[in-house]
N, C-alpha and C positions, 0 to 999 in steps of 0.2 A: 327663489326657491332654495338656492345652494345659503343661503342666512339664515332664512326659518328652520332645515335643515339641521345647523350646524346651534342655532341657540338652541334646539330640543336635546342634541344627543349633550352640548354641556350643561343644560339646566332642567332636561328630563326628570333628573331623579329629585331635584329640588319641588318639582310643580307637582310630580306625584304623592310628594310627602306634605304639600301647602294641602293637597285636596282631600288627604287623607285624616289630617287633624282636623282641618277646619269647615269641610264638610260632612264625609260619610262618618268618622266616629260620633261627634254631636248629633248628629240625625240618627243613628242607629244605638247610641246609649241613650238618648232622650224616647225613642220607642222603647225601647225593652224597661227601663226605668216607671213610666208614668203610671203602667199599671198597681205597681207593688208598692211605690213611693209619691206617687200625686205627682202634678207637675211644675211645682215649686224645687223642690228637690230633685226631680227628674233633668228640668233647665239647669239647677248648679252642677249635676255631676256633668249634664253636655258641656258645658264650658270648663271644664276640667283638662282636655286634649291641648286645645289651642293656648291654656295659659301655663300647661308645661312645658310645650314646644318654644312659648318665648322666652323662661326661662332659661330651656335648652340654649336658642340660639344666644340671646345675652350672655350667658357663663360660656359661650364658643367665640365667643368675638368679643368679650368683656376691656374696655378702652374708655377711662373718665372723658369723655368731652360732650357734644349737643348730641351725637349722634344716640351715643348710652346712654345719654340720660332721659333723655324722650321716649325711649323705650322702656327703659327702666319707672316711668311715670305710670307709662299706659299696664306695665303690670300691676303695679302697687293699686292704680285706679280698679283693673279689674278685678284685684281681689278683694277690693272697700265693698265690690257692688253687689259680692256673693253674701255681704255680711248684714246680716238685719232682715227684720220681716217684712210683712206684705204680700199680698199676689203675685200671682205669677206674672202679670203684665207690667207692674211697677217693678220686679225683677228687671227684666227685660228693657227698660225706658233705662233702669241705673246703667247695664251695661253699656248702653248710648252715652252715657254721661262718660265715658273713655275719649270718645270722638267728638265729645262737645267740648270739652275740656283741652284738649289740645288742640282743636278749632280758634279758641277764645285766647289759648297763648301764642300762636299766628297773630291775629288779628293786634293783643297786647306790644305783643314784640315789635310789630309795624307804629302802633300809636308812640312809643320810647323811640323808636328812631334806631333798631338794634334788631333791622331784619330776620327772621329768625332761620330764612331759607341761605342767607349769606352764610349763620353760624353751622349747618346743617353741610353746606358745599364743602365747605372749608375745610370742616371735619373730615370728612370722606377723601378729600383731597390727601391729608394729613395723612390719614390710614395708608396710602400709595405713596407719598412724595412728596417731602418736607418743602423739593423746590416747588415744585408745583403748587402748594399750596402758597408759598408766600410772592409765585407771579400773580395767584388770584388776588389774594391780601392788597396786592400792590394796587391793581386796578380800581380802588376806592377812592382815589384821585381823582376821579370822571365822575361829574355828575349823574350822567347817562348812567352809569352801571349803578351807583347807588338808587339810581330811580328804578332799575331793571330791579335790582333786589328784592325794592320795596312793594313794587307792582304784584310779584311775585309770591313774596309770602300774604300779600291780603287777598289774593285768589284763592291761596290752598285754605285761607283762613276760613273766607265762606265758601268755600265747597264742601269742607269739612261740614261745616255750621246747614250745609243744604240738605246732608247727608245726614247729620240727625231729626231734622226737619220729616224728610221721609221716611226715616227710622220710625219716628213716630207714629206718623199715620199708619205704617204698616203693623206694627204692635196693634194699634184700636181697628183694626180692620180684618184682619187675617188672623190664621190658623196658628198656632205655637210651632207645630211642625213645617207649616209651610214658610212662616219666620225665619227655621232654622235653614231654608233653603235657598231662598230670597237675599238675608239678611250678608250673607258671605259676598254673594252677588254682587250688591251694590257696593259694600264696602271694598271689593277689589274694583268693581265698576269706576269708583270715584276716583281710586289711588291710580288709575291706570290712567285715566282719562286726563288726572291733574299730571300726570308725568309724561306724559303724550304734549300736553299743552304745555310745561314744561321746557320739555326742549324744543320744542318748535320756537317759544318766543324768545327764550335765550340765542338759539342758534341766530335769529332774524335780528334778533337786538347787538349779537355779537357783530355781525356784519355792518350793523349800519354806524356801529361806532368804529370800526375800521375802519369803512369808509370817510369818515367823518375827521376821524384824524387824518386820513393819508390826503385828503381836500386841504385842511389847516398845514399842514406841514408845505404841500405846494404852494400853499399862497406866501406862507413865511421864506419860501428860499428865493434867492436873490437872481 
């Protein structure tokens, strides 16, 4: 209770500003829009919030490496998908095309042998602590952890890839507006669920190659 607790009051103001982009404005400019502007245009001004806010955060945390620049993708992708015509449901399937697309460079990154969840750690690490990052670097020496890497990004790969999947059907199935409601849903759904999964097999993977070495090392001492 004293964790839940203490990650509200430091990341309270963060999660009210994630629901406040990415939910009630889209939902509430896509109502007041559809009447006067149809809901072709009504969709591009809702997505209007969420792809300033990631500029926002980008130009706040702005740092060349995997971190920035997979960010920096999924803007550029969603501004490709406000561009050009069509309905409003082919709209909608392009903005999928954000999360299919960096789905598909998971899944690439794993096929080259160039983890892309390794390149993603590392960075973050680097953001905090040069050393820190280069004990992680160092562990590429173990088989094990290179498998852990690899495991790793072709999970997030197809979850990704499962979440447009659904994406889909709910575009041919449901309401524009119930879309906008749903659609946030799953895609925090997915990311939470892949970072929950995350650390738990990391954490399990870390231990078992601890233990794995600290077996090897007693059998090697004389």
């Amino acid at each position: 209770m004293a964790k839940a607790l203490a990650f509200l009051r430091s990341q309270g103001k963060t999660i009210l500003i994630e629901a406040l982009v990415n939910f009630i404005l889209p939902y509430a400019i896509y109502s007041y829009a559809e009447a006067p502007f149809g809901e072709v245009r009504a969709l591009i001004a809702s997505s209007v919030p969420p792809i300033l806010w990631s500029l926002v955060e980008f130009a706040r945390h702005r740092r060349v490496d995997a971190v920035s620049i997979l960010v920096l993708a999924g803007i550029v992708l969603s501004l490709l998908a406000m561009v050009g015509g069509g309905g409003v449901k082919f709209l909608q399937l392009r903005e999928k095309l954000v999360t299919g697309v960096i789905g598909l460079v998971f899944l690439g990154s794993a096929l080259i042998g160039r983890p892309l969840i390794y390149e993603l750690a590392r960075a973050s690490m680097l953001r905090r602590s040069k050393d820190e990052a280069d004990q992680f670097a160092a562990l590429q020496v173990h088989a094990g952890f290179r498998r852990t890497m690899m495991v790793m990004t072709l999970v997030w790969g197809l979850g990704l890839i499962i979440d447009v999947a659904i994406g889909v059907v709910l575009v041919m199935t449901i309401s524009v507006r119930e879309y906008l409601i749903v659609n946030p849903i799953l895609g925090y759904g997915t990311m939470g669920a892949l970072g929950l999964w995350s650390f738990w097999y990391g954490r399990r993977q870390k231990r078992r190659g601890e233990a794995r070495r600290a077996a090897e090392a007693a059998a090697a001492a004389p």
